[in-house]
Each structure stands twice: as C-alpha cells, then as structure tokens.
C-alpha positions in Angstrom: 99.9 95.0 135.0 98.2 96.0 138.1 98.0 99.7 139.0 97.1 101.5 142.3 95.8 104.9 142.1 96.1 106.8 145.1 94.1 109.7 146.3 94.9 111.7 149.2 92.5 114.2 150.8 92.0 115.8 154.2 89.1 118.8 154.6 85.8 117.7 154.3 86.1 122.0 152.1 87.4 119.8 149.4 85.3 116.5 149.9 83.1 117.7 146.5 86.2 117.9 144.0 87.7 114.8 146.5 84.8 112.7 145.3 85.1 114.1 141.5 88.7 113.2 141.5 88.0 109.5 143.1 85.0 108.9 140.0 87.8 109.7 137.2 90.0 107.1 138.7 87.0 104.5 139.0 86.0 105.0 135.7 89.6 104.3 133.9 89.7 102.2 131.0 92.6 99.7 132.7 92.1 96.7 134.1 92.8 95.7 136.5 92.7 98.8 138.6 92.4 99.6 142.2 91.7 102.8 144.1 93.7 103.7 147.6 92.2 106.3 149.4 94.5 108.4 152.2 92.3 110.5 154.5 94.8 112.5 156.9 93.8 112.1 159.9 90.0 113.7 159.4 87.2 111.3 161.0 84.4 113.1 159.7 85.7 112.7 155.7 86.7 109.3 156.7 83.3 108.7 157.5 81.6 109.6 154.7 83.9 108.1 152.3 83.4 105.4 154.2 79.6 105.4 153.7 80.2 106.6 149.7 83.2 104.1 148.7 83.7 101.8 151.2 81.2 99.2 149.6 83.6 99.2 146.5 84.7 96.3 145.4 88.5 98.0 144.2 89.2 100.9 146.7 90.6 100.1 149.9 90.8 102.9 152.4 92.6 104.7 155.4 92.8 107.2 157.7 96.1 108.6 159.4 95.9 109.0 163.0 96.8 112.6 162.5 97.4 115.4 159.8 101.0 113.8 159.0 100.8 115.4 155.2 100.9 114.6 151.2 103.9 113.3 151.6 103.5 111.1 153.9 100.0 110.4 153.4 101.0 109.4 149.5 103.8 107.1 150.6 101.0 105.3 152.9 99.0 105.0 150.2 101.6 103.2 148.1 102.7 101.1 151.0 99.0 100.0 151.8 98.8 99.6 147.5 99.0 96.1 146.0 99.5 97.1 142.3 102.4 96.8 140.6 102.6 100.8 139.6 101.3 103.4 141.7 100.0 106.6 140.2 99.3 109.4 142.3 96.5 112.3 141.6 95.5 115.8 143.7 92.1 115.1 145.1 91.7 118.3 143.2 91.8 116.5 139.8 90.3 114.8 136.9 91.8 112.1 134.9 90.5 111.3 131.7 89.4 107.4 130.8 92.3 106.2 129.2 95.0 108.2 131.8 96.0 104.6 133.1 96.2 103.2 129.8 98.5 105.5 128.3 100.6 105.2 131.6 101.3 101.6 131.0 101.5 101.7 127.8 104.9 103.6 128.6 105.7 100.8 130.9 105.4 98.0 128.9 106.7 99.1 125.7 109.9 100.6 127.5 112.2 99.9 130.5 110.8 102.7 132.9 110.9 103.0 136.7 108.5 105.7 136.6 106.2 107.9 134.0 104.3 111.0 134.4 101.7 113.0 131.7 100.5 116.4 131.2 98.5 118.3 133.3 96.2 120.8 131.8 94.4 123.5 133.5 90.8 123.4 134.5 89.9 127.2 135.6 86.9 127.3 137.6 86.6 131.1 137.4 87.4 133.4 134.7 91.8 132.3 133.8 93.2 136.1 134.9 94.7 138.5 131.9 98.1 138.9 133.5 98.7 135.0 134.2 101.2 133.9 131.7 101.2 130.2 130.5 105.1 129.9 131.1 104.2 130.0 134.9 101.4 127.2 135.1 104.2 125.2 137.0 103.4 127.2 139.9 99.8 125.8 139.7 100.7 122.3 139.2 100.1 122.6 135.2 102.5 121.6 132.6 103.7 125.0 131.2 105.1 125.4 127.3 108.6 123.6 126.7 108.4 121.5 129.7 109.2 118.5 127.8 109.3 116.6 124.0 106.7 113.5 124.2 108.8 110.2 125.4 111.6 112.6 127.1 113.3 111.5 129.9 113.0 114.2 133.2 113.7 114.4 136.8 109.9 114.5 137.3 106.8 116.2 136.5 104.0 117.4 138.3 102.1 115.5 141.4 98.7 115.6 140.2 99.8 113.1 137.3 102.6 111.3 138.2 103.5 106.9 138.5 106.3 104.6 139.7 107.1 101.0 139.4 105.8 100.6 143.3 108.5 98.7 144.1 111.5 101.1 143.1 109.4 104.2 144.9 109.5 102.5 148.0 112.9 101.1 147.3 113.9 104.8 147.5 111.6 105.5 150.7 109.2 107.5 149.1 107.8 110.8 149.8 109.6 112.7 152.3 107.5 113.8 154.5 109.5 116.5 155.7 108.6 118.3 151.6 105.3 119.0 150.8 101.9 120.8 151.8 101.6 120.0 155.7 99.2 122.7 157.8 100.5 126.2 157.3 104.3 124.8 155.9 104.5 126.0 152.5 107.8 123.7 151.6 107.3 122.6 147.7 109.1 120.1 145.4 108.3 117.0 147.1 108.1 115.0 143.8 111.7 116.9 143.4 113.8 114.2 145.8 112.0 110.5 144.6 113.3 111.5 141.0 116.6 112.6 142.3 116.9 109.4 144.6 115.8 106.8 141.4 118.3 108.7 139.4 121.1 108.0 142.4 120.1 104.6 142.5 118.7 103.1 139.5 120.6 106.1 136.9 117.0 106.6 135.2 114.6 109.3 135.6 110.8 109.8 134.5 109.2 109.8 131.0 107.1 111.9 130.0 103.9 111.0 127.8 101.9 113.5 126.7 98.9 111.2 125.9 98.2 110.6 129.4 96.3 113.7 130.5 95.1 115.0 133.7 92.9 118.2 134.3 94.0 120.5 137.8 91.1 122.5 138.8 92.5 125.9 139.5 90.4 128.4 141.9 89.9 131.8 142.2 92.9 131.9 144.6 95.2 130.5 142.4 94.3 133.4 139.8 95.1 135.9 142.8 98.3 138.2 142.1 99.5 138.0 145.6 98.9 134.2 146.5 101.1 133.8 143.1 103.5 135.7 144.5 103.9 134.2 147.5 103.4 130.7 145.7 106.7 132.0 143.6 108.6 133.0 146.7 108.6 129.9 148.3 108.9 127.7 145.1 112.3 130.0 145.4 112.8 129.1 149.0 112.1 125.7 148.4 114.6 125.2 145.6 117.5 126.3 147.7 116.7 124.2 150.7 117.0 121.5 147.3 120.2 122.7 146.4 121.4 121.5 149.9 120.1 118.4 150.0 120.8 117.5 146.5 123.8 119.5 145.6 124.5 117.0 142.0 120.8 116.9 141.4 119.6 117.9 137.8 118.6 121.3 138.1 115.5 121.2 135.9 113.8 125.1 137.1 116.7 126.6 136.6 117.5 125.1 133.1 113.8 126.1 132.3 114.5 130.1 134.0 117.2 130.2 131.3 114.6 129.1 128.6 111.8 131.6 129.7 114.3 134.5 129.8 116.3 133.5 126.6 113.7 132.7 124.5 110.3 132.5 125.6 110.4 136.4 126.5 111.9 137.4 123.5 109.4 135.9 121.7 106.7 138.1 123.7 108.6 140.7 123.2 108.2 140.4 119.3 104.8 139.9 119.8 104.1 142.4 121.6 105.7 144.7 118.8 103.7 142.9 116.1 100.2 142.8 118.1 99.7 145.5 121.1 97.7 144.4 123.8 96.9 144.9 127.4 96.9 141.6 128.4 100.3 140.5 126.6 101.6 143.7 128.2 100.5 142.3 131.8 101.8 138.6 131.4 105.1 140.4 130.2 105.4 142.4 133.6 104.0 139.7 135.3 107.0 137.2 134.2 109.8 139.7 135.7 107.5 140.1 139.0 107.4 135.7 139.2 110.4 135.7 138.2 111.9 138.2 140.8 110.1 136.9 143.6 111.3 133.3 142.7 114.9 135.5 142.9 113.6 136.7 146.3 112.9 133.7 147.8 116.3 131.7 147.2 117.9 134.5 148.4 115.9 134.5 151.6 116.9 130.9 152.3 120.4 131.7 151.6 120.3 134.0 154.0 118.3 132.2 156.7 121.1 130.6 159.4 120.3 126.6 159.6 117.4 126.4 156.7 117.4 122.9 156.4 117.2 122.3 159.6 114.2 124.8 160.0 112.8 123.7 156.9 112.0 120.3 158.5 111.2 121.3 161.9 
C-alpha cells in the first residue's frame, strides 16, 4: 500500500520547522513512501527546497502560482499524489518513525476510508500555567476524551490526518474556501471532507492512538489573547458549519457538554482536594474559552449573509 505524505508550507519564517517536518516524513518506517511537497505560491522557498529536496528520489514538488491556501494547497498535493493513501501533516510538525505504519495498519486490517492519530504537544517555550489540557484542540493537539482507540469520528486534527486518496478526491477535497488563507481566520477545514465521506460513503474516520504526531506550539500559541481570539473564531467558524452542514455530526458541541458536565466538575473536586494557583487559573481560564467560543457563534448569528462573507 502506497502512501503520499503531503507537506504544505509557504514563509520562508517557517522554512526551519518546514524542513524538520519534511525529515520525519523521509525517515518513516513504510515502504513504499513518497513525499509531496506544496509551496504556496513563494519562489524563494521554492527555491531552496528545490536545491535541499529536489534531488530526492521520493518527493515530488510544486509551487502554486499564488497564495491560494492549506486547503487548497493540500488538495493539490493529493491530486499531484500517486499513493494510494494520502496523509497530511502541518509543516510545523514531527512524525514519529512508525506514524505511516500504524496508519496502514488501520487500513489493512479494517474497511476504512480514512484514519487519523493523536497529536501531542511539543511546547517550544515554557507550556503557560493557566492553559488547560481540555482546550489543546484550539492548538491542533488531541485534548483528554477526544476519542477511545479504534473509534469511529467525524475527523481529527490536520497535522495527523489520511484518506483512501481516491474517496478524498471523490468528495472534492479541501474546500478552499475553510482554512488558514492570508489574514482569514476561517477554521474546521478538515470539518466538511469528514462530513462529505459520511454523506457519501456513510463512514467516518478512525482514530488510532498509536500513530502519533508532535505539533510544535510557540510562544504565541501560549499567549492569553491570541487564545482568545483563536476561541472566538473556532466559535464563528462552527456556525458558518452549522449552515453548510445543518445534519452534520456535531462533535465540539457534544465535547462542550463533556467539558462542562464532567471534566469541570472533576476540577472542581480537585481543586477542593489540592489548592493551587495554577488549577485555579485553568478553571477561570475554561469559562473565558468557553465564553468566547459562546461569543463568536453568536457573532456569526448575527452577521447578515455570513456564508457568503465567510467565503468572499
């Protein structure tokens, strides 16, 4: 079984932790393997891929004409891909040696369209006191309850995430109206493929915990206000999902319900047991996420035409 990893980059800022990222995919364990690499639309990283992977025997390369985004930049990649599964990872990543592996194990021992794995956290600065662990979803980690081993979800997170490539373009792929693009902050663009290969094929993603990627998290990530904002338009975003997708699983707001009716009241206990500042501060912390997630669908709800706007 053939597999594609793609890569995606575009700022010659992240061409250090691109070129990290592109290593961990060489160096799987699977064979065979090959690497797609999606500049978008940045000569000068083309460039100097070009001159540091080009020569590679497995990694076939390309640059957009323009900054078209990771949508659309991932669905290239796939279309470009000759493998039979196409697994996706943030050029911000790490994947450990046997990530491919336990993908395909998934694949061949079961009927799946598509499989995902965990994505742990990789601070590259001192992890903040107030962030709490039930909120590494807004960092592209896996956060606690997300899913049993072997589960069947909607989808989990881009940085580790595969399809059979033929069902994902079968579905169209990324829309490349979702997604980081410039200064747009619309999220959930793994969100509509699962929905779509549930519409179509009635089977979602499984989960495998043994396939493990590590996100490298920045000092801006750990910043209070970028989180906020980061939860405000995770809020937005899931309301302009609501309207595209109105019989779509709702998987955030099943896992809102969890966090408030038990994963608080289980800090709440421990807090009362053990008093401490930081458990305090992730407490406080989970109502201001929470609120500004609150905020944001509200915001959309009230913005005239927000589809629309959101893909203009």
């Amino acid at each position: 079984m053939k597999v594609s990893v793609v890569v995606c980059t575009y700022s010659m800022d992240r061409y250090p932790v691109f070129t990290e990222a592109v290593e961990s995919a060489l160096k799987q364990t699977h064979d065979p393997i090959e690497v797609v690499l999606v500049v978008d639309g940045n000569d000068r990283v083309y460039d100097r891929l070009q001159d540091d992977f080009g020569d590679e025997a497995n990694v076939v390369t390309h640059n957009n004409d323009e900054n078209r985004g990771i949508s659309y930049s991932r669905t290239k990649g796939a279309e470009i891909a000759s493998g039979d599964i196409v697994a996706f990872i943030d050029d911000d990543a790490t994947a450990e040696r046997d990530w491919i592996e336990n993908l395909v194990s998934v694949y061949e021992e079961t009927d799946a369209i598509a499989v995902g794995g965990d994505v742990k956290p990789d601070w590259q600065t001192e992890k903040p006191d107030f962030f709490p662990a039930e909120f590494y979803w807004l960092v592209g980690c896996v956060e606690p309850g997300f899913a049993e081993d072997g589960e069947e979800v909607r989808n989990t997170y881009g940085s580790n995430i595969s399809y059979r490539r033929e069902h994902f373009l079968e579905v169209g792929g990324y829309d490349p109206n979702t997604g980081r693009k410039g200064d747009k902050h619309l999220q959930a663009h793994e969100a509509p493929v699962g929905i779509r290969l549930l519409e179509e094929y009635g089977r979602g993603m499984v989960y495998t915990e043994d396939a493990v990627v590590h996100h490298k998290l920045f000092e801006y990530r750990g910043e209070f206000g970028w989180l906020v904002s980061r939860s405000f338009w995770q809020g937005y975003s899931k309301r302009v999902m609501d309207l595209l997708y109105p019989n779509a699983p709702d998987d955030k707001s099943a896992y809102l319900k969890q966090l408030l009716a038990y994963f608080v009241p289980k800090r709440v206990r421990g807090l009362v047991r053990s008093p401490s500042v930081p458990a305090v501060l992730q407490l406080v912390t989970i109502f201001v996420f929470t609120g500004a997630v609150g905020l944001g669908y509200f915001s959309a709800i009230l913005t005239p035409n927000v589809v629309e706007k959101a893909n203009s």
